[in-house]
C-alpha positions as CSV (number, residue, x, y, z in Angstrom):
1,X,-16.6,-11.8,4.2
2,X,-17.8,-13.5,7.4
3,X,-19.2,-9.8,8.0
4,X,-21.8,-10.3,5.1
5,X,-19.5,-7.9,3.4
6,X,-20.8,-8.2,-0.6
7,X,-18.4,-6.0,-2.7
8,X,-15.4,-7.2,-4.4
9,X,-12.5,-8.3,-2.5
10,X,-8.9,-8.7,-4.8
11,X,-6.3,-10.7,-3.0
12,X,-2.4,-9.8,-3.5
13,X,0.2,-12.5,-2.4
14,X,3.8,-13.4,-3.6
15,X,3.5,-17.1,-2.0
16,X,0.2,-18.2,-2.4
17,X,-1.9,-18.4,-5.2
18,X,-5.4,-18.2,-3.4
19,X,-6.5,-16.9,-0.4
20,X,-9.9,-17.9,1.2
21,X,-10.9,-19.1,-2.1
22,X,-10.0,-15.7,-3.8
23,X,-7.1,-16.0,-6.6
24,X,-3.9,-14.2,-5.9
25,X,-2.3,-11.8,-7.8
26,X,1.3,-11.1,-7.9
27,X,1.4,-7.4,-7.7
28,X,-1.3,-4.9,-6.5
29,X,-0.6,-2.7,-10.2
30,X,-1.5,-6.3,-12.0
31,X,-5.4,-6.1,-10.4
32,X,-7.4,-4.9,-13.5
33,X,-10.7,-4.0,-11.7
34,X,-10.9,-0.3,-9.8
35,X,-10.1,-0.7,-5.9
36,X,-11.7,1.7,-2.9
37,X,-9.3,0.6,0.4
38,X,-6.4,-1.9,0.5
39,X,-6.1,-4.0,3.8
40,X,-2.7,-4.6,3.9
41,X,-1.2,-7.6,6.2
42,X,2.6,-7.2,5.2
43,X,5.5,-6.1,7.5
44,X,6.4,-2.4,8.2
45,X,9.2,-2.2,6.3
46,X,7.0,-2.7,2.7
47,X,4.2,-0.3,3.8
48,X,5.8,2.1,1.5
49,X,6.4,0.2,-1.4
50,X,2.5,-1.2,-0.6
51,X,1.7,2.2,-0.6
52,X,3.2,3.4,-3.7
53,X,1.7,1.0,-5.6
54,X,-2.1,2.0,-4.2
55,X,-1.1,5.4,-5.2
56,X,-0.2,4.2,-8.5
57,X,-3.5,2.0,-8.6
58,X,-5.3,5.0,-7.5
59,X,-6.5,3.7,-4.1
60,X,-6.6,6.5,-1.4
61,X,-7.4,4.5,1.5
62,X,-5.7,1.8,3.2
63,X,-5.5,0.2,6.4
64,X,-1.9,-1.2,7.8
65,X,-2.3,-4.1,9.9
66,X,1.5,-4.6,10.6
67,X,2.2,-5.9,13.9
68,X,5.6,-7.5,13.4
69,X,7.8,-4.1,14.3
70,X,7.1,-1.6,16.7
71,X,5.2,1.3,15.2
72,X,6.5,4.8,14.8
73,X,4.2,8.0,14.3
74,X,6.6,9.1,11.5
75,X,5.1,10.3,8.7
76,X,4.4,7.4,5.7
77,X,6.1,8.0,2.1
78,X,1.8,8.5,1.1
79,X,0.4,10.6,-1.5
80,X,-0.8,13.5,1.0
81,X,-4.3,12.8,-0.1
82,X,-4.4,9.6,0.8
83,X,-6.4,8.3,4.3
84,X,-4.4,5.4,5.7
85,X,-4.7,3.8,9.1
86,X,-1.7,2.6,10.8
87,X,0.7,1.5,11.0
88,X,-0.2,-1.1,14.3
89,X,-3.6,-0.9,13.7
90,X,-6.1,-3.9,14.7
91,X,-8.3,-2.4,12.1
92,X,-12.1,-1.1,11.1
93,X,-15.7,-2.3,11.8
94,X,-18.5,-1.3,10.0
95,X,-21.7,-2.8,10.9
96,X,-23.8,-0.7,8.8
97,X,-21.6,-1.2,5.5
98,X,-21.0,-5.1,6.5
99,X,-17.1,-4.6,6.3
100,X,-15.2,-6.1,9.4
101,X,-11.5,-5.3,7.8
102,X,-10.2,-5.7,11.2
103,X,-8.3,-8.8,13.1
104,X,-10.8,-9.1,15.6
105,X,-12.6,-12.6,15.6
106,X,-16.3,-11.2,16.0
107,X,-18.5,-8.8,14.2
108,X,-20.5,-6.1,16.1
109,X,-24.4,-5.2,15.2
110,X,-25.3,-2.2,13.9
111,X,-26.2,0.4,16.2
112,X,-25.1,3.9,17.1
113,X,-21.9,4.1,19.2
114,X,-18.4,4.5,17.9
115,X,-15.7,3.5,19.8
116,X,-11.9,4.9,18.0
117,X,-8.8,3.7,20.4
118,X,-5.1,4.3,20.2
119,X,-4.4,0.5,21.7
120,X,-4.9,-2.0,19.8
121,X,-5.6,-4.5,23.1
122,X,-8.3,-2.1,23.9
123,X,-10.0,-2.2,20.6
124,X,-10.1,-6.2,20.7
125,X,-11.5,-5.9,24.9
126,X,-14.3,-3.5,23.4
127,X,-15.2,-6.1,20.7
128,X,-15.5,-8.7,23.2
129,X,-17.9,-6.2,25.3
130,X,-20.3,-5.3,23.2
131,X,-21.7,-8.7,21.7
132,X,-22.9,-9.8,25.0
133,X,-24.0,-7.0,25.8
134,X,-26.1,-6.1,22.8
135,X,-24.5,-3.0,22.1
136,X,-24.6,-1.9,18.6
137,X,-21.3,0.1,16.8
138,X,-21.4,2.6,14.0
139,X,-18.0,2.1,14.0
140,X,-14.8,0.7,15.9
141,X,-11.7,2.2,14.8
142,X,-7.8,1.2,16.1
143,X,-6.0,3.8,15.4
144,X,-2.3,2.3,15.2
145,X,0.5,4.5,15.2
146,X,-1.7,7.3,14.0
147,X,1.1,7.8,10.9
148,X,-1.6,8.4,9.0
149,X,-5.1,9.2,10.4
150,X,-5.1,10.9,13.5
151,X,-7.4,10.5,16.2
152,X,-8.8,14.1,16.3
153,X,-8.9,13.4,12.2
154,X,-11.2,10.5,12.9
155,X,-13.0,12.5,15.5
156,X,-14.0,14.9,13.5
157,X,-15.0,12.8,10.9
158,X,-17.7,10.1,13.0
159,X,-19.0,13.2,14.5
160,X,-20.0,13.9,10.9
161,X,-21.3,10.3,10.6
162,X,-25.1,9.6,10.3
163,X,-25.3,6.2,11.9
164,X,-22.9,7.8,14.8
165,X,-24.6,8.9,17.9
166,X,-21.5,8.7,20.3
167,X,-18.6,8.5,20.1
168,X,-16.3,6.3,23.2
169,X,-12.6,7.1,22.7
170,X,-9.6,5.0,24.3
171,X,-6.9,7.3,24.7
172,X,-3.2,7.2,25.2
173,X,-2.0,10.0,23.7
174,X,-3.4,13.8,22.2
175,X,-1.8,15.5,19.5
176,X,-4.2,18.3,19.3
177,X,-6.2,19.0,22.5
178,X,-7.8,22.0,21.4
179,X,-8.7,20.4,17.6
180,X,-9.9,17.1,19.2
181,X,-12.1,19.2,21.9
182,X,-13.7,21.0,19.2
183,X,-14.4,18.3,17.1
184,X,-17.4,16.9,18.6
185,X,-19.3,20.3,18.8
């Protein structure tokens, strides 16, 4: 919200019954308006039930922002169509949509450069880079534990993106050297 972000936001919480000044509900399935992405702040070991019930809610995107257990690259119990970031990720920026569903404190303007890294520490250093600097971002992506979206998958998508002009990757780890290499062309 701080990001100027104007769609509707549904909050989900089992001990409170608002969160900044959105009303609670108990259960994701109990939402009666249509959702695009769930942000989900709960620990690893409900990503799976969480994810179930997007699947059931018909949400193919999520972001896990679970921090509390050290994240594995195992494969999530998701519907294979679904896109979800995580687990361990810091989140997603989007200046150009006005959605900061990340942890970071700041938003970044709008500009051309992506920047997509596997640490989460790195990710948060980058965001504290480019407001003084006035460098805009198409996107900043932490990857997490890449159990879901991988980075040659997000790769390949910003070099599809329109607002994208470059793409800066922080990496710790490749997967697929020869699909990430041939991604960007």
């Amino acid at each position: 919200m701080a990001a100027g972000f104007r769609g509707d936001v549904y909050s989900v919480n089992l001990k409170y019954a608002e969160v900044l000044g959105h009303a609670c509900a108990l259960s994701l399935r109990t939402v009666e308006h249509s959702v695009d992405f769930a942000l989900v702040c709960t620990p690893m070991s409900r990503n799976e039930r969480v994810l179930r019930d997007c699947a059931a809610k018909g949400i193919g995107h999520a972001i896990l922002l679970s921090f509390n257990e050290p994240p594995t690259r195992e494969r999530l119990a998701a519907p294979a169509d679904a896109k979800v970031l995580g687990p361990g990720s810091a989140g997603l920026l989007r200046p150009w949509l006005s959605l900061d569903a990340s942890i970071f404190p700041s938003t970044a303007p709008k500009g051309g450069l992506a920047i997509v890294s596997q640490s989460a520490s790195l990710a948060g250093a980058t965001t504290d880079w480019v407001l003084p600097n006035h460098v805009g971002l198409s996107a900043q992506v932490s990857l997490g534990a890449e159990a879901g979206i991988s980075l040659e998958e997000m790769v390949e998508y910003l070099a599809e993106d329109a607002p994208t002009q470059a793409i800066l990757l922080c990496i710790e780890d490749v997967a697929d050297g020869p699909r990430l290499l041939s991604a960007p062309r």
